[in-house]
C-alpha positions as CSV (number, residue, x, y, z in Angstrom):
1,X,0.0,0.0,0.0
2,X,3.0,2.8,0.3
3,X,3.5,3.1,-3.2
4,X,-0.1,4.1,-3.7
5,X,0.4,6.7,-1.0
6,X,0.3,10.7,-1.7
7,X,-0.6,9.6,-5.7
8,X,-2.6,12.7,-6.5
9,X,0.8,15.0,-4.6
10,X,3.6,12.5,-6.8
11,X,1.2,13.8,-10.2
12,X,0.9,17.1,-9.3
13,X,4.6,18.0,-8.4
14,X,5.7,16.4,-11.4
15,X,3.7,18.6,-13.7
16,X,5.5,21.5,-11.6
17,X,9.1,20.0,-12.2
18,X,8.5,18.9,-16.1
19,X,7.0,22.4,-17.0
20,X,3.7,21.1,-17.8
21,X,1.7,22.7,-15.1
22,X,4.0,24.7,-13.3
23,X,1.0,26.2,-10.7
24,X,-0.4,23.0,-10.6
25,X,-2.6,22.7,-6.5
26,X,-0.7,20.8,-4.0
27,X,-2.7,18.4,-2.2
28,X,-0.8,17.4,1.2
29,X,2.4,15.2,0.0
30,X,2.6,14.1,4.0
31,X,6.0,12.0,4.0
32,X,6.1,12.0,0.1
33,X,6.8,16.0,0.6
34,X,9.2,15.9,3.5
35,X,11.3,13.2,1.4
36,X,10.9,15.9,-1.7
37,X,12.0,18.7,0.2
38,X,15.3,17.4,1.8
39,X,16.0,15.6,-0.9
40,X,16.0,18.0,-3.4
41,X,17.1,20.7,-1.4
42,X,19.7,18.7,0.4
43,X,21.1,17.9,-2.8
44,X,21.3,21.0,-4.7
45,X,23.1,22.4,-1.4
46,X,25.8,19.7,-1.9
47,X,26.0,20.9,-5.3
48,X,26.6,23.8,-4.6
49,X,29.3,23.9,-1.8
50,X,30.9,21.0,-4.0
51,X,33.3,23.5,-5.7
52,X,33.8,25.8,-2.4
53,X,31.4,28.6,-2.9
54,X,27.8,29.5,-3.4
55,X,26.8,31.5,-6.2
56,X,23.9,34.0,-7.2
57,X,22.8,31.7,-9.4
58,X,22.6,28.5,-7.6
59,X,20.6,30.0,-4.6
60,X,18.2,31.4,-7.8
61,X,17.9,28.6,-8.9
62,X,17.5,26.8,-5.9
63,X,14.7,29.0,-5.1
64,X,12.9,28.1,-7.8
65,X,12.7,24.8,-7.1
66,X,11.3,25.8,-3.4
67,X,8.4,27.8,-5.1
68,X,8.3,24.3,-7.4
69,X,7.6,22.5,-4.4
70,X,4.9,24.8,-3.2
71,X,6.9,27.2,-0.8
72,X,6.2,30.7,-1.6
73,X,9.5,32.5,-0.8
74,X,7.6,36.0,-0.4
75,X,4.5,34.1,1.5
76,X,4.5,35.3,5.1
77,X,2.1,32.9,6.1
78,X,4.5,29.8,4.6
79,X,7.4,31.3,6.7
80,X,8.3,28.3,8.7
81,X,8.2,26.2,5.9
82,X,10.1,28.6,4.1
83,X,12.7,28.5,6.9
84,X,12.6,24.8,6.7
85,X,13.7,24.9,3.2
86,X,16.7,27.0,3.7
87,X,17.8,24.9,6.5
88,X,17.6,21.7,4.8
89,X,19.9,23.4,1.5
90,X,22.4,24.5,4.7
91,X,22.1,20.8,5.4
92,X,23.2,19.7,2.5
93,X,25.8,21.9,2.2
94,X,27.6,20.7,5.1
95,X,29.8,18.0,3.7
96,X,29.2,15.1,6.7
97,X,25.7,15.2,5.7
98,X,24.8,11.5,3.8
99,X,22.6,13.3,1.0
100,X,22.7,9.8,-0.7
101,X,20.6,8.7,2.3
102,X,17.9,11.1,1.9
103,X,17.8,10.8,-2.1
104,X,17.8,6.8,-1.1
105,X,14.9,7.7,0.9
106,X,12.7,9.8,-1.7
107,X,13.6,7.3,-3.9
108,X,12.0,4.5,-1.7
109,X,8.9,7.1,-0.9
110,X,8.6,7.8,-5.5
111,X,9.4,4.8,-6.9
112,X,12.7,3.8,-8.4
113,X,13.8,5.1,-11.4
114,X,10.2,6.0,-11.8
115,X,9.1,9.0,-14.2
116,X,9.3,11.6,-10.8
117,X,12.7,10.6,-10.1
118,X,14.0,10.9,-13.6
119,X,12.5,14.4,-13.2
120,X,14.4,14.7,-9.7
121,X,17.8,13.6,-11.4
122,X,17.1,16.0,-14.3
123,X,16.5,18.9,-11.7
124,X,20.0,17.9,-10.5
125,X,21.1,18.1,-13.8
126,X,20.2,21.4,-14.5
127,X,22.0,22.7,-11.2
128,X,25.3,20.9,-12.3
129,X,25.2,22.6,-15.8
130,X,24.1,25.8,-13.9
131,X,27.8,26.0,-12.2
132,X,29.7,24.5,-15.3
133,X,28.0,27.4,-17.3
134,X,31.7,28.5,-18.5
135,X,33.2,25.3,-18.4
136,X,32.6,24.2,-21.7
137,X,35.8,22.6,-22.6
138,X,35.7,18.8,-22.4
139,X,33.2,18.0,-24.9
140,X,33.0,14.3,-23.8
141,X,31.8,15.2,-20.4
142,X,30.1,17.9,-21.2
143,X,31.6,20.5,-18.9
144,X,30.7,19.1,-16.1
145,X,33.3,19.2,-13.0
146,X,34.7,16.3,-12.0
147,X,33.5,16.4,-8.6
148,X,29.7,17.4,-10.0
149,X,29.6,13.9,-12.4
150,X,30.6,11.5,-9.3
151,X,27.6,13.3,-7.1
152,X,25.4,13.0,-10.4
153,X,26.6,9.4,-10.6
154,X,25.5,8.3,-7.3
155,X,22.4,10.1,-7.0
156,X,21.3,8.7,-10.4
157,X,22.4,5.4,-8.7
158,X,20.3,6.2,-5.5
159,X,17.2,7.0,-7.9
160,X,17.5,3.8,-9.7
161,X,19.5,4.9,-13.3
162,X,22.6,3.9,-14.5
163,X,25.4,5.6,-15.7
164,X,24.0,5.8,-19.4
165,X,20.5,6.9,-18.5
166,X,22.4,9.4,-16.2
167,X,23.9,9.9,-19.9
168,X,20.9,10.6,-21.3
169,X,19.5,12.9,-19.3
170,X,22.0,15.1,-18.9
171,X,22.2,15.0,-22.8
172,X,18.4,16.4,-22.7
173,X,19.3,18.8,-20.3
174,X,22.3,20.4,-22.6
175,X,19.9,20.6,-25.2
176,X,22.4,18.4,-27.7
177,X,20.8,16.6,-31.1
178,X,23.2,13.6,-30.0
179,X,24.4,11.8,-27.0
180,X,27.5,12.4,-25.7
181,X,31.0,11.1,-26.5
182,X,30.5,8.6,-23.5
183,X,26.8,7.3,-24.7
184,X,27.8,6.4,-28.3
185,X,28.0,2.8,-28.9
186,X,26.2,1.9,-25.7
187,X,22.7,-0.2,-25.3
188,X,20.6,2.6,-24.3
189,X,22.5,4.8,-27.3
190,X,21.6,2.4,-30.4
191,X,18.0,1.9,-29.0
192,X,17.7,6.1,-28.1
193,X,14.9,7.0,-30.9
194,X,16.6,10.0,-32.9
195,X,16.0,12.9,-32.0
196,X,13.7,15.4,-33.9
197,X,15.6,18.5,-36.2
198,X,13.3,20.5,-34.4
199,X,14.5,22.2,-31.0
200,X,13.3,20.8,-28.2
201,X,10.8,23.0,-25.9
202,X,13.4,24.2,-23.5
203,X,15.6,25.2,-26.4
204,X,12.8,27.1,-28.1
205,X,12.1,28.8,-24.7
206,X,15.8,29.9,-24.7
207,X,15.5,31.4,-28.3
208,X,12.4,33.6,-27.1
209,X,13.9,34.9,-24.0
210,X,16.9,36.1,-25.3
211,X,14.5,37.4,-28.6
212,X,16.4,35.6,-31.3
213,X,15.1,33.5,-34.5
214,X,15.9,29.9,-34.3
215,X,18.5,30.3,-36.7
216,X,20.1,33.2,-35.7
217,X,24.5,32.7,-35.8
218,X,26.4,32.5,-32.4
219,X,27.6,35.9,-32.9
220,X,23.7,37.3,-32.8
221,X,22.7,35.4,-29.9
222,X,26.1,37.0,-27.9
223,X,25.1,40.6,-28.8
224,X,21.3,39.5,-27.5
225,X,22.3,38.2,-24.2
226,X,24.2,41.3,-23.6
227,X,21.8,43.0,-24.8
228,X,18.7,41.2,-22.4
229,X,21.6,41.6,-19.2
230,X,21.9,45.4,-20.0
231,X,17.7,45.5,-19.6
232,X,17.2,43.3,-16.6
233,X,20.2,43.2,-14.9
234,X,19.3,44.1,-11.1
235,X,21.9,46.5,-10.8
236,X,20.2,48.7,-12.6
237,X,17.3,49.0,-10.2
238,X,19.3,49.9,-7.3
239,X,18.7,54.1,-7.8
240,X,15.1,53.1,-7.4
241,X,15.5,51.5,-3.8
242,X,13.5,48.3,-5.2
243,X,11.9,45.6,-3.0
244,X,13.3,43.1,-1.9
245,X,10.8,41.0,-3.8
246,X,11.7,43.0,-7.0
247,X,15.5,42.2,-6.7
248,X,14.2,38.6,-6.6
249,X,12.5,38.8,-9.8
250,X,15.6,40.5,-11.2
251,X,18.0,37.8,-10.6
252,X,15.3,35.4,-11.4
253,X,15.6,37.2,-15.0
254,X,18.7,37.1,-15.1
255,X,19.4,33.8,-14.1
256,X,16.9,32.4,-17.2
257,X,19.2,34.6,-19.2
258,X,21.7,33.3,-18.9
259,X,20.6,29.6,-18.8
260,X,19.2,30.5,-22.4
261,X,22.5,31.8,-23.4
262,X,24.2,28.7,-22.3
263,X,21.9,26.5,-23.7
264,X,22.1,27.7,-27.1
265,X,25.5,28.3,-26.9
266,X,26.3,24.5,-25.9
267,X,23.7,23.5,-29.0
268,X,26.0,25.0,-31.4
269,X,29.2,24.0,-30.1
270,X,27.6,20.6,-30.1
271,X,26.9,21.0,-33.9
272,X,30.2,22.4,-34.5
């Protein structure tokens, strides 16, 4: 009977993580919801202290995936939980933390391997990326830091994937029309449907934020990104004594920038 616990929660937080419904109602996840939050949150703090510091960008993005999970960062009434949150990212960050325990755990409480936790893994994905954003230069592994593929590795491993559908997914997340150097010639490579010419819904997200056509030349999309930073950076609402909720949204901006920056600029290295 577990597994058929907190269904209607399991459905609805995975339309928030894929995109599909991102305001999709919450009923009460119970256990299911603890496991999500210091899991995912546990995690993405490891990820973040990995390389000795914490960026603008990962706590961005790691506050997106609070208000993913239903916890309103500017909601005085969700405070506590709120607080929670943050506490369990500190968590996480402290390195004798066992954040494999607690991804073991969701895992146990989702399914293994199950649709949610590929969604969980790709979530992971995306903050790994998210600090390799300038580290472009191994193609075969992607750009990912050393340290950031082993963690991937074993929580992929604690959600039930192996090393190639770790592959995979962090293939998706790069946007890239092919696997990587390390996925050719595997099992889960030659049986990989190909991949439509098309870009994928993330990418074509990335080509409308930074207000490009689809086929525009690397050199375009460079003078557009500057161009978006220039409008929304959050510096430049600093003479206005703004919010604090209105610097949120700013670096909110400009962290989906720049992920659409780095996305399309991996896609055409890729094609290279």
């Amino acid at each position: 009977m577990k597994r058929f616990r907190h269904r209607a929660y399991r459905r609805a937080l995975l339309a928030r993580l894929s995109g599909e419904s991102q305001h999709a109602p919450l009923p009460d996840g119970g256990s299911t919801e603890a496991a999500f939050v210091a899991a995912l949150l546990q995690g993405l703090g490891r990820l973040a202290r990995l390389d000795g510091r914490v960026n603008e960008s990962e706590i961005a993005f790691a506050e997106r995936v609070i208000a993913q999970l239903g916890l309103p960062l500017m909601d005085s009434n969700r405070q506590q939980a709120r607080a929670a949150a943050i506490a369990q990212f500190e968590l996480g960050k402290a390195l004798n933390t066992d954040v494999l325990a607690t991804v073991r755990e969701l895992s146990r409480a989702i399914g293994a391997a199950s649709q949610l936790a590929r969604q969980v893994l790709r979530t992971f994905c995306e903050a790994a990326y998210l600090k390799s954003s300038y580290s472009w230069r191994d193609e075969q592994l992607g750009g990912l830091r050393l340290k950031d593929r082993q963690f991937l590795r074993e929580v992929a491993e604690a959600l039930g994937f192996d090393k190639a559908q770790m592959l995979m997914v962090c293939s998706e997340v790069r946007g890239d029309h092919c696997a990587s150097a390390d996925l050719r010639g595997s099992a889960a490579f030659s049986s990989r449907p190909a991949l439509p010419l098309r870009p994928s819904p993330k990418l074509a997200s990335a080509y409308n934020t930074l207000g490009v056509a689809m086929d525009a030349p690397p050199e375009e999309l460079r003078r557009a990104y500057h161009r978006q930073m220039a409008l929304h950076h959050p510096d430049k609402l600093l003479s206005q004594q703004p919010s604090p909720e209105a610097l949120r949204r700013a670096h909110l901006k400009v962290h989906e920038i720049r992920e659409a920056f780095e996305s399309l600029r991996a896609q055409h290295r890729a094609r290279a």
